[in-house]
C-alpha positions in Angstrom: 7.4 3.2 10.8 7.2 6.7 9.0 4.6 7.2 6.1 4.2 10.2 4.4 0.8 11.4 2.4 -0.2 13.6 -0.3 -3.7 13.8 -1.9 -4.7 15.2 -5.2 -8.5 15.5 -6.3 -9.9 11.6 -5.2 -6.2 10.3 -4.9 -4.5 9.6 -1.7 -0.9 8.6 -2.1 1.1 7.2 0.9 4.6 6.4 1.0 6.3 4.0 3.2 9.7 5.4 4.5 11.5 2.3 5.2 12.9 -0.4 4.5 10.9 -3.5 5.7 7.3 -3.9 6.7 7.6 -7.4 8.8 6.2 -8.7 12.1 7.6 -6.1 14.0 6.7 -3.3 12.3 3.2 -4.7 11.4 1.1 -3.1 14.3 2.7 0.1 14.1 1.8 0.3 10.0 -2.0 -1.0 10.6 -2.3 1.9 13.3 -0.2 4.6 11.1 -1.9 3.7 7.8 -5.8 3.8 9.8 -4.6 7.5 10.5 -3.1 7.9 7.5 -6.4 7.1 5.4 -9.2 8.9 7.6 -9.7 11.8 4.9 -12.0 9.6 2.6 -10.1 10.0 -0.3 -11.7 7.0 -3.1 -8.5 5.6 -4.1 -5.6 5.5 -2.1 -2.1 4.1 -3.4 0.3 2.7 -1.4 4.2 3.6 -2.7 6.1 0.8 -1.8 9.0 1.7 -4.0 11.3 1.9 -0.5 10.5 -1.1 1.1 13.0 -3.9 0.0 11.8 -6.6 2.2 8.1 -8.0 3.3 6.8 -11.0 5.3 3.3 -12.7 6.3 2.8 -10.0 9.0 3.3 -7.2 6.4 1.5 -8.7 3.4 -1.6 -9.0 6.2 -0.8 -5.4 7.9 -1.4 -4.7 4.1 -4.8 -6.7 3.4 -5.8 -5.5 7.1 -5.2 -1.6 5.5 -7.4 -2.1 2.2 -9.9 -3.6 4.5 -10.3 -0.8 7.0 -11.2 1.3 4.0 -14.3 0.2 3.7 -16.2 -0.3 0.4 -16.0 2.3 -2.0 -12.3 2.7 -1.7 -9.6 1.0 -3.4 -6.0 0.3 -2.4 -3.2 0.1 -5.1 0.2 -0.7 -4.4 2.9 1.0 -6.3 7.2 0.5 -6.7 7.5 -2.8 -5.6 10.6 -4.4 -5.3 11.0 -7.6 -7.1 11.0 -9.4 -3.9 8.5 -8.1 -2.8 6.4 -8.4 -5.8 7.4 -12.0 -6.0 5.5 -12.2 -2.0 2.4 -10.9 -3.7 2.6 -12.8 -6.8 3.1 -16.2 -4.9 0.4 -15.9 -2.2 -2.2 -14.7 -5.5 -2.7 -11.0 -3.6 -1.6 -9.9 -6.9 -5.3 -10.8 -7.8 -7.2 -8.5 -5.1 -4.3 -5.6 -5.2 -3.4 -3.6 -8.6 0.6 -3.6 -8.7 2.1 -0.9 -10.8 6.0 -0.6 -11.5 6.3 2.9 -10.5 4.0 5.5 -8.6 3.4 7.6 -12.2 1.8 4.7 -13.6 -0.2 4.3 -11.0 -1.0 7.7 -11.1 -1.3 7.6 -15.1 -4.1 4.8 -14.5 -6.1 6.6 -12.6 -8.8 5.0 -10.2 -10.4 3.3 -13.5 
C-alpha cells in the first residue's frame, strides 16, 4: 500500500497509489492512513481516482480511517471509479462520505 499526501491551508489530500483496497491490503491502509492523518489538518480528502476495485474490508478500512479522525475532521472521498462508487452507493456510505468525481471539485468545494 503506498499513499502519498499533500496539505494546503486546513486541507489534507491523500492519494492511494494502487489499484485495490481489499482484505489484504486493509490493515496495511488503516495503519498507513493513521500516519498519514496525524498533522490535524480539518478536512482531509481521500483521492481514490487509482483504485479500480474495493471490497467489505476496504469500504470498513475506509469508515475505520474517517473514524480515527476524531470529531472535528471530515473525510471526503474523491475519483472514484464507477465500481467503486457503485460499493458506496449500494451499502448507503454515500450518505456519511461526500463523493466528488474528481479531486478539483473536491477541492473547488472546499470544507463547506
Amino acid at each position: 500500500m503506498s499513499l502519498s499526501s499533500t496539505t494546503t491551508d486546513d486541507t489534507q489530500v491523500i492519494s492511494v497509489q494502487c489499484d485495490r483496497i481489499d482484505a489484504a491490503m486493509a490493515i496495511q491502509f488503516k495503519e498507513d492512513m493513521r500516519t498519514e492523518t496525524g498533522t490535524g489538518a480539518r478536512r482531509v480528502v481521500l483521492d481514490l481516482s487509482a483504485v479500480e476495485f474495493i471490497d467489505s474490508s476496504g469500504l470498513g478500512a475506509i469508515v475505520a480511517s474517517m473514524k480515527q479522525l476524531g470529531d472535528g475532521r471530515r473525510l471526503d472521498l474523491a475519483g472514484l471509479h464507477p465500481v467503486v462508487e457503485k460499493v458506496f452507493r449500494l451499502t448507503r456510505m454515500d450518505t456519511v462520505f461526500r463523493l466528488f468525481a474528481s479531486l478539483d471539485d473536491a477541492l473547488a468545494a472546499g470544507s463547506n
